[in-house]
C-alpha positions in Angstrom: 106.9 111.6 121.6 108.3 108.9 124.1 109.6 105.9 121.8 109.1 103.4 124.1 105.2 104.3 124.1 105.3 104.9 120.8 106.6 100.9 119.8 104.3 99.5 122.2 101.2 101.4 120.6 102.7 100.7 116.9 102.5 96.5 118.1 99.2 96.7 119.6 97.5 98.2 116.6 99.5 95.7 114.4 98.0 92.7 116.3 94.4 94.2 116.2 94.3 94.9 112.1 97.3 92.7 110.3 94.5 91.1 108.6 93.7 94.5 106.9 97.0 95.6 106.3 99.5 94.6 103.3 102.2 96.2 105.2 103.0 99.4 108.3 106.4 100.7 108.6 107.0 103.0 111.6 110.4 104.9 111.5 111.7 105.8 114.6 114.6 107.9 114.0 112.1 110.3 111.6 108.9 109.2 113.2 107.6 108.2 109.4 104.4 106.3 109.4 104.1 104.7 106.6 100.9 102.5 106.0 99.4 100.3 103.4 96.0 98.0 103.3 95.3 94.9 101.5 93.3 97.5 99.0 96.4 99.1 98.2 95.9 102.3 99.9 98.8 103.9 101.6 99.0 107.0 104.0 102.5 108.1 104.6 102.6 111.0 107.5 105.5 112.2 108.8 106.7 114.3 112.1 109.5 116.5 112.2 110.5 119.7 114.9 107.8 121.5 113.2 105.0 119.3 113.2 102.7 116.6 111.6 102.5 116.3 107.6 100.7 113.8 104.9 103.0 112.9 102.8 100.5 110.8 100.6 97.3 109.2 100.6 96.9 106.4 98.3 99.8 106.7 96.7 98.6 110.4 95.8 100.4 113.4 97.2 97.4 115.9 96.2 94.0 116.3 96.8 94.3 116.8 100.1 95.8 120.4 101.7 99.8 120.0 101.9 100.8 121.2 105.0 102.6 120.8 108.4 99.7 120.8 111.4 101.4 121.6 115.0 99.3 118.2 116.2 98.0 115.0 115.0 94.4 116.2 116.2 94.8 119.6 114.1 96.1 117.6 111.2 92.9 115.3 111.4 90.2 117.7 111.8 91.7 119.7 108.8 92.1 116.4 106.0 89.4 114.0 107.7 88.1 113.5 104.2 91.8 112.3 103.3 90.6 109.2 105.8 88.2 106.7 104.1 89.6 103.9 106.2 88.1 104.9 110.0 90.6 102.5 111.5 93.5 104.5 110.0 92.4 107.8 111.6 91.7 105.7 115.2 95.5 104.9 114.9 96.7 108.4 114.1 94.3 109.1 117.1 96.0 106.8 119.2 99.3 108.0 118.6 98.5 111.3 120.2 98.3 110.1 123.6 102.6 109.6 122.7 103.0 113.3 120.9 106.0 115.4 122.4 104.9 117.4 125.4 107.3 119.9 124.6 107.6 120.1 120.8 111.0 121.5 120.7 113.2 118.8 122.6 115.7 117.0 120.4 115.3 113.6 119.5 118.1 112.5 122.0 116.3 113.8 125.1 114.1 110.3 124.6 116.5 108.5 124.7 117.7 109.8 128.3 
């Protein structure tokens, strides 16, 4: 994932939905999306070398199938029904335009 895409995405979706939105974190060094709405409903997803995982979904961490997806697309399409908020899935959407090309390159290669 390039950072620098990454940030600029992460801003632009701010300034379109901080009215619906109690707080987002976005963790670069971990690449920990953390997101919570005015209703109190938080996502947390994380990446690591191995892919895309939900951490929680309003505040829960079952219900939903607990597992590492190679992509933000697979991960979608498998827990859609995790997603009641359609604007959250459009930013998890968004953010695949940014995913790694090549999965396996260390986090100091995009930095280079």
């Amino acid at each position: 994932m390039e950072t620098r895409l990454f940030i600029k995405e992460y801003n632009s979706f701010y300034k379109e939905n901080k009215e619906k939105l109690k707080s987002l974190c976005i963790h670069l060094e971990d690449y920990t999306i953390n997101i919570v709405t005015l209703e109190e409903k938080e996502i947390l997803v994380e990446w690591s070398i191995l892919g895309w995982t939900i951490i929680s979904v309003a505040g829960k961490t079952n219900g939903f199938k607990k597992k590492t997806y190679e992509s933000l697309e697979t991960l979608l399409k498998n827990v859609s029904l995790a997603f009641d908020e359609q604007w959250i899935g459009n930013l998890l959407k968004k953010l695949l335009k940014y995913e790694k090309k090549t999965r396996y390159q260390t986090m100091y290669d995009n930095y280079i």
